[in-house]
N, CA and C atoms as an extended XYZ file, in Angstrom:
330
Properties=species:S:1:pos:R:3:atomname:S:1:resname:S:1:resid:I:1 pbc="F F F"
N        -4.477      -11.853       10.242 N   UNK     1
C        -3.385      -11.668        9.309 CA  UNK     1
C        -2.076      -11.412       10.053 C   UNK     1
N        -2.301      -11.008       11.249 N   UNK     2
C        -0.978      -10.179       12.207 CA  UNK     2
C        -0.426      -11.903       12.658 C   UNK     2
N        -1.016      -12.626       12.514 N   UNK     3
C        -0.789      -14.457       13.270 CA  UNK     3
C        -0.120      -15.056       12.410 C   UNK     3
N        -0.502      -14.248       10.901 N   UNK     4
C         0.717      -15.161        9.533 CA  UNK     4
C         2.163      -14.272        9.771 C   UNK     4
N         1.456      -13.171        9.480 N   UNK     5
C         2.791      -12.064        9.225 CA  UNK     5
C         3.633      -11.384        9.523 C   UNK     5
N         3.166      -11.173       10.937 N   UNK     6
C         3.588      -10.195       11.811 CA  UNK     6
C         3.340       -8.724       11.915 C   UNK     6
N         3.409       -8.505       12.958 N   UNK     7
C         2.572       -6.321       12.595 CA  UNK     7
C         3.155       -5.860       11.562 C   UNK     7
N         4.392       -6.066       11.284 N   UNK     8
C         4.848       -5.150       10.450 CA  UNK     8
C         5.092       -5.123        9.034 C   UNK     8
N         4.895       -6.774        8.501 N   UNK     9
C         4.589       -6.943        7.477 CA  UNK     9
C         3.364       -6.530        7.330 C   UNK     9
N         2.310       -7.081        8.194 N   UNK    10
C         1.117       -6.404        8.208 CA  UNK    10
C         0.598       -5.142        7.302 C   UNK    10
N         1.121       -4.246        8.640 N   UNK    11
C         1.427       -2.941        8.290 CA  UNK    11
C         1.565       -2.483        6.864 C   UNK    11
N         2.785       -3.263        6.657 N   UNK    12
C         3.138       -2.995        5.116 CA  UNK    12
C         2.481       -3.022        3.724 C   UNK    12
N         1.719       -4.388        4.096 N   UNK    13
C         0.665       -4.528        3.431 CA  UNK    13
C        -0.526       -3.819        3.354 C   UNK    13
N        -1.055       -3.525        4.462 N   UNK    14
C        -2.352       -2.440        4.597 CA  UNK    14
C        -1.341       -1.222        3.942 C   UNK    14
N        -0.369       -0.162        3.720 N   UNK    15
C        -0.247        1.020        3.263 CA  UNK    15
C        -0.171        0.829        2.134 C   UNK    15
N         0.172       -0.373        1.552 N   UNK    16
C         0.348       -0.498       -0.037 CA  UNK    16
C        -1.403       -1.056       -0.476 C   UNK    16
N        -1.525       -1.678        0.276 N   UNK    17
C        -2.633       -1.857       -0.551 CA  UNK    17
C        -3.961       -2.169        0.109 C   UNK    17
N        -4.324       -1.078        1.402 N   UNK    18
C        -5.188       -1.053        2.184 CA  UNK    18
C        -6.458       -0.366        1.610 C   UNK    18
N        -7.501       -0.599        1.726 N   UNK    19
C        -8.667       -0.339        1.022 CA  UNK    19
C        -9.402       -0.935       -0.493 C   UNK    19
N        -8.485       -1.805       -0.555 N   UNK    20
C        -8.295       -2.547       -1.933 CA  UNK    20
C        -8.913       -4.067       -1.508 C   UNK    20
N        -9.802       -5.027       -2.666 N   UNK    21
C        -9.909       -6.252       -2.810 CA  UNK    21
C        -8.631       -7.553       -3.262 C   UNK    21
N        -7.827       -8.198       -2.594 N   UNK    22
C        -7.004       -8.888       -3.154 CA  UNK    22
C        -7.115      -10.004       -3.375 C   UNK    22
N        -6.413      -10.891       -4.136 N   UNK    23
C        -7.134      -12.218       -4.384 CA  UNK    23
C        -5.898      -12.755       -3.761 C   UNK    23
N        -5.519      -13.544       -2.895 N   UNK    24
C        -4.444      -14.534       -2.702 CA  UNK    24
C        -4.296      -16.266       -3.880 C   UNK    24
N        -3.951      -16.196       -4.221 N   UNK    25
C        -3.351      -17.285       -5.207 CA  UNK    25
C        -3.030      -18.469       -4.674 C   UNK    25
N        -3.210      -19.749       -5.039 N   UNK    26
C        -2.666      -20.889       -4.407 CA  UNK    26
C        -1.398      -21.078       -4.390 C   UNK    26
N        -0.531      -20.499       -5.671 N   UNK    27
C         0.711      -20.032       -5.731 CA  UNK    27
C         1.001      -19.127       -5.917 C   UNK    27
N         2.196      -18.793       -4.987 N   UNK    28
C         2.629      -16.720       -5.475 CA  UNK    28
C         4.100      -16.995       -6.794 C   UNK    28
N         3.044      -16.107       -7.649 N   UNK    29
C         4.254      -16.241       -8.446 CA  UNK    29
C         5.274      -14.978       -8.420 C   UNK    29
N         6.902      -14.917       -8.916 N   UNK    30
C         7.241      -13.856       -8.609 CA  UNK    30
C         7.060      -12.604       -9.062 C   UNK    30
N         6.588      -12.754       -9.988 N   UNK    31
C         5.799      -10.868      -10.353 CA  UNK    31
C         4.604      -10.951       -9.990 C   UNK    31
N         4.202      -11.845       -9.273 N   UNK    32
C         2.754      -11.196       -8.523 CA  UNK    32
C         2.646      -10.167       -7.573 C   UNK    32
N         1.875       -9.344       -7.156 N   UNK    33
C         1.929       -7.774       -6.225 CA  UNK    33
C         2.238       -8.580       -5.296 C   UNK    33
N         1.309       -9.600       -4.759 N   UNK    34
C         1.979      -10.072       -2.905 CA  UNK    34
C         3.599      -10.332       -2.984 C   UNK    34
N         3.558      -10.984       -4.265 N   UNK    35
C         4.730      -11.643       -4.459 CA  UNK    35
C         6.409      -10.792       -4.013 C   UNK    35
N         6.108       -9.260       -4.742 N   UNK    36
C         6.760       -8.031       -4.850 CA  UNK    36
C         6.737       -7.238       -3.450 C   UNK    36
N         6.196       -7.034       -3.301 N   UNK    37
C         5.464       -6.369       -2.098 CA  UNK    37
C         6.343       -7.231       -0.939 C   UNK    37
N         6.024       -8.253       -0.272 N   UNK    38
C         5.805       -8.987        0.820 CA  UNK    38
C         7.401       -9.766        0.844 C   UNK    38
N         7.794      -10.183       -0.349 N   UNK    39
C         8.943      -11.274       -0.479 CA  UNK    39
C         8.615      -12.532       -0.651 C   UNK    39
N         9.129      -13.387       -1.282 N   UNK    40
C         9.138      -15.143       -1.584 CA  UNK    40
C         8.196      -15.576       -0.515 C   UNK    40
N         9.095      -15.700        0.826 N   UNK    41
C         8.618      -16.800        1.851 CA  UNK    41
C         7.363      -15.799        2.793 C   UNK    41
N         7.680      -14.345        2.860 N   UNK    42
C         6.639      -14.053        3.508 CA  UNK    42
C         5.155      -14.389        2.480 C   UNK    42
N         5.298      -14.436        1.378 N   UNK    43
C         3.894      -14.321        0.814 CA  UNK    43
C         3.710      -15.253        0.167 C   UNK    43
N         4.648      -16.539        0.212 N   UNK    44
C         4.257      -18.233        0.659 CA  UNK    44
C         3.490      -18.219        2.123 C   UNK    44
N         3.776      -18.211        2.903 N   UNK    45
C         2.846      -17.957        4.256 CA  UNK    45
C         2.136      -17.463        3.957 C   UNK    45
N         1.211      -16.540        3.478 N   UNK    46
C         0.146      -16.011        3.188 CA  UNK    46
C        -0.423      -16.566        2.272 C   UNK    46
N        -0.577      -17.773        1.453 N   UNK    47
C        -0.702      -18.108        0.358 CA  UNK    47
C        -1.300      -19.472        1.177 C   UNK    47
N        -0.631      -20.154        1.801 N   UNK    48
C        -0.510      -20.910        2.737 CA  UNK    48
C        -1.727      -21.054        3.183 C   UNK    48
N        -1.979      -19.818        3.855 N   UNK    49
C        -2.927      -19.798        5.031 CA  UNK    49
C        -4.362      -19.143        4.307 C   UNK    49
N        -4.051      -18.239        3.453 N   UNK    50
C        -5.701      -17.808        2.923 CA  UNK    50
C        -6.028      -18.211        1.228 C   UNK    50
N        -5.112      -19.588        0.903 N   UNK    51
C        -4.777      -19.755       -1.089 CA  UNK    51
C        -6.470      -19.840       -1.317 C   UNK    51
N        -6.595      -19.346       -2.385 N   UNK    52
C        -7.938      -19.033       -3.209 CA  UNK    52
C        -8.875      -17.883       -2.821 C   UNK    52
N        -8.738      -17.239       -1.761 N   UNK    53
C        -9.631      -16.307       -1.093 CA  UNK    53
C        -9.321      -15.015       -1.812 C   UNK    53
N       -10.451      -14.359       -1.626 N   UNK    54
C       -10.344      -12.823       -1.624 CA  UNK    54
C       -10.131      -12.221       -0.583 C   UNK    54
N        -9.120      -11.280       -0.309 N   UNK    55
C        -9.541      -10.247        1.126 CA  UNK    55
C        -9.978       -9.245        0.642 C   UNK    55
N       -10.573       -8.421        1.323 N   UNK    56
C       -10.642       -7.201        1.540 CA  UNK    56
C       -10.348       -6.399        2.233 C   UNK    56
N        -9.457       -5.521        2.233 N   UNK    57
C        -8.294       -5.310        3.410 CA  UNK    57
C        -8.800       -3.925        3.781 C   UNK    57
N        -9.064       -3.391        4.802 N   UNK    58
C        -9.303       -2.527        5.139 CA  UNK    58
C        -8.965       -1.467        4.955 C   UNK    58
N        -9.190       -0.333        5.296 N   UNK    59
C        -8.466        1.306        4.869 CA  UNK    59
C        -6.853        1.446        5.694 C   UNK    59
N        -6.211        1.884        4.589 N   UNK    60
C        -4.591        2.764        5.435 CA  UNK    60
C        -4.458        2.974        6.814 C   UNK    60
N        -5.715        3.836        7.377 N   UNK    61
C        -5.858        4.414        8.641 CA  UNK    61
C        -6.277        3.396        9.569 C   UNK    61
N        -7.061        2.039        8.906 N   UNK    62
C        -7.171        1.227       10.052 CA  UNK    62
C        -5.977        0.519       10.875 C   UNK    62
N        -4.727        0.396        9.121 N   UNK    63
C        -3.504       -0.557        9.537 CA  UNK    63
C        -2.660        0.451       10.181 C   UNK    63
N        -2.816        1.393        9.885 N   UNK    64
C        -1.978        2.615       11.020 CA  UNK    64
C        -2.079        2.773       12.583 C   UNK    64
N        -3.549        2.618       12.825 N   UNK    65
C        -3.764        2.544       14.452 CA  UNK    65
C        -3.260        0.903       14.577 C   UNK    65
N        -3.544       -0.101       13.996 N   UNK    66
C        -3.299       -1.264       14.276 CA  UNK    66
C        -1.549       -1.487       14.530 C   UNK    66
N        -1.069       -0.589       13.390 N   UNK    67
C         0.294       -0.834       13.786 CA  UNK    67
C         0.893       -0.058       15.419 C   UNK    67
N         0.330        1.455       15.502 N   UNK    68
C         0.776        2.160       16.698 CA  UNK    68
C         0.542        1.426       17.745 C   UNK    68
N        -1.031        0.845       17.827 N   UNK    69
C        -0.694        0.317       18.804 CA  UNK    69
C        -0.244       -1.354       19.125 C   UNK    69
N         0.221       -1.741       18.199 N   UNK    70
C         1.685       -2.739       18.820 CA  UNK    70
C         2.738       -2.382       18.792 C   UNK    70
N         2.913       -0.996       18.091 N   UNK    71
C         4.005       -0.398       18.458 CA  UNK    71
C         4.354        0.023       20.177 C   UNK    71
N         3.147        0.559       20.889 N   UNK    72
C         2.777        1.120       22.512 CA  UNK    72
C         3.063       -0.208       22.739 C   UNK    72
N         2.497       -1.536       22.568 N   UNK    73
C         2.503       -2.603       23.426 CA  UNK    73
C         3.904       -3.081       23.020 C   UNK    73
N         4.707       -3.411       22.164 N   UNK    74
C         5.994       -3.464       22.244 CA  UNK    74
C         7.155       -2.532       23.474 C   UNK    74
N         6.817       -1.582       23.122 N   UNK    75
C         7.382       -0.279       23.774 CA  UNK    75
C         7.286       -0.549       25.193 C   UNK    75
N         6.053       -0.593       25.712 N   UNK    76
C         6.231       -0.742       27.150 CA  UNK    76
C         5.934       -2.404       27.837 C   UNK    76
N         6.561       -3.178       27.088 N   UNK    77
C         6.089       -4.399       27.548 CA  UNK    77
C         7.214       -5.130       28.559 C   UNK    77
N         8.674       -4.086       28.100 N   UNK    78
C         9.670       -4.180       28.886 CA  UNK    78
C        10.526       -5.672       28.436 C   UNK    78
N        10.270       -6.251       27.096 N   UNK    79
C        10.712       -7.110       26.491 CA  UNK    79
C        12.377       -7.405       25.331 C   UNK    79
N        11.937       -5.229       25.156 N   UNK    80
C        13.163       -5.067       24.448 CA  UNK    80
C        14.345       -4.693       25.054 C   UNK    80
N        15.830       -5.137       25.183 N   UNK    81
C        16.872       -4.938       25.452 CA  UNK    81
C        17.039       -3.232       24.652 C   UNK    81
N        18.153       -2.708       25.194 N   UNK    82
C        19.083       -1.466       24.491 CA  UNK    82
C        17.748       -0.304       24.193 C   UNK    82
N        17.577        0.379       23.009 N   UNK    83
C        16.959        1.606       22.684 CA  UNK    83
C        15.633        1.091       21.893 C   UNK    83
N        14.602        1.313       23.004 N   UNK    84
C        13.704        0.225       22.452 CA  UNK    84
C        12.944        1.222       21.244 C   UNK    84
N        13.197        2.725       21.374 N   UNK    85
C        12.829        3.415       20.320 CA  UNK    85
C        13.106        3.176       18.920 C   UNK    85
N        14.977        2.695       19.202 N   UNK    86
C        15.530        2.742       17.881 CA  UNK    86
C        14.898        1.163       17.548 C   UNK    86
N        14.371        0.111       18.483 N   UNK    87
C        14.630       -0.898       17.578 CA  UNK    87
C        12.989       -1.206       16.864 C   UNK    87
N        11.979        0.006       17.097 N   UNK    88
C        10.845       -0.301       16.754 CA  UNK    88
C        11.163        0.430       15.603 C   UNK    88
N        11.441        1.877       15.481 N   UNK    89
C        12.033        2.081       14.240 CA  UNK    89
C        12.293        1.293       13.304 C   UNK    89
N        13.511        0.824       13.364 N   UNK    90
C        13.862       -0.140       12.488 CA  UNK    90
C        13.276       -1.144       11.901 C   UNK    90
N        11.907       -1.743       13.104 N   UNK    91
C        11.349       -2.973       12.823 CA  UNK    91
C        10.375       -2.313       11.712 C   UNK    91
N         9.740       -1.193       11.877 N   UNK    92
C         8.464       -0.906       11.314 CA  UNK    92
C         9.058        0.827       10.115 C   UNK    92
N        10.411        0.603       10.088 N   UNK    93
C        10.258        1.632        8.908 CA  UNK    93
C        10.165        2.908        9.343 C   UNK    93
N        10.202        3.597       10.511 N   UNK    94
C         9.613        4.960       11.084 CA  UNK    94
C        11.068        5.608       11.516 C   UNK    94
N        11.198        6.908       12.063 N   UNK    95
C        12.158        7.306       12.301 CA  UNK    95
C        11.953        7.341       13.983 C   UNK    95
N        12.676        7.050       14.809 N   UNK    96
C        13.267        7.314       16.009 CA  UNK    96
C        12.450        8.273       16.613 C   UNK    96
N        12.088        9.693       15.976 N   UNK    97
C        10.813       10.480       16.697 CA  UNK    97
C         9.753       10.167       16.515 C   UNK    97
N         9.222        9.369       15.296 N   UNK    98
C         8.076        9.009       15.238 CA  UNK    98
C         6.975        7.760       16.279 C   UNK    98
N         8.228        7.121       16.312 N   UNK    99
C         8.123        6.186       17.328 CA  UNK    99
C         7.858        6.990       18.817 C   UNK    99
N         8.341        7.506       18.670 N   UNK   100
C         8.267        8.208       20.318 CA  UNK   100
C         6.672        8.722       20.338 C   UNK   100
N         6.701        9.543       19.259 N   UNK   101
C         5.521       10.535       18.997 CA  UNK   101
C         4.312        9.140       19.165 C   UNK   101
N         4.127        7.954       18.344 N   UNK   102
C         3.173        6.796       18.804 CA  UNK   102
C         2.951        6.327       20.309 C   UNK   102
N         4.194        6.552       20.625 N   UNK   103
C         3.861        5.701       22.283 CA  UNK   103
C         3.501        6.804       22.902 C   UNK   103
N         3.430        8.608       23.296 N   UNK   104
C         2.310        9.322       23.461 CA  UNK   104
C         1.519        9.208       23.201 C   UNK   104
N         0.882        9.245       21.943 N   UNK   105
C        -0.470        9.242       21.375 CA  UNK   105
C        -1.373        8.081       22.358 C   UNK   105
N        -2.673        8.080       22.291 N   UNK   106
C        -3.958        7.181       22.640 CA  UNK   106
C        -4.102        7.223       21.731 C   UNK   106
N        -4.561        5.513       21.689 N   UNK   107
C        -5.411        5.124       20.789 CA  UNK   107
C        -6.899        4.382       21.277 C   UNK   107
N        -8.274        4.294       20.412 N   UNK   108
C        -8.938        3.594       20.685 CA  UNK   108
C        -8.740        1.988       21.001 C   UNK   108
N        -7.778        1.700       20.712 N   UNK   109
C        -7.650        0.469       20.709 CA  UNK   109
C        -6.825       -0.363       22.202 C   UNK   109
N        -6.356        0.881       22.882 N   UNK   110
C        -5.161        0.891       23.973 CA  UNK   110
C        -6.580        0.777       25.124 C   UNK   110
């Protein structure tokens, strides 16, 4: 899903509606949840790539470690120009310490 969407749509998706069965649609219409949720073209790409399926999206806490750690591999990959704190922030919704507080943390996944 991180190959359609990116982590942080990702992300977004697992906190809204992680632990839940979803059906993807052959078309997203605009009051559909992906539809709302995700935006027009992001959840045309998703529509795209899984139309007629069910997912089953895993728990909150799975898309949380999944996000930290591409948050760590962003962080030290030495890719980002300027305040690479502020710009993961921004990418993923978190505040400036929180970000920091992720790239301490271990994860199983690191």
């Amino acid at each position: 899903m991180t190959d359609v969407l990116g982590p942080a749509l990702t992300y977004k998706l697992g906190q809204s509606m992680g632990g839940a069965r979803v059906y993807v649609p052959k078309k997203i219409q605009a009051d559909y949840p992906l539809g709302l949720l995700l935006g027009g073209q992001d959840a045309e790409r998703l529509c795209a790539h899984y139309a007629g399926n069910v997912l089953d999206l895993p728990s909150k806490y799975f898309f949380r470690a999944v996000r930290n750690h591409h948050i760590r591999q962003e962080y030290h990959s030495g890719t980002l120009t300027g305040s690479r704190a502020d710009h993961l922030a921004l990418k993923y919704g978190l505040s400036r310490r929180q970000v920091l507080n992720v790239v301490r943390q271990q994860c199983h996944f690191d």
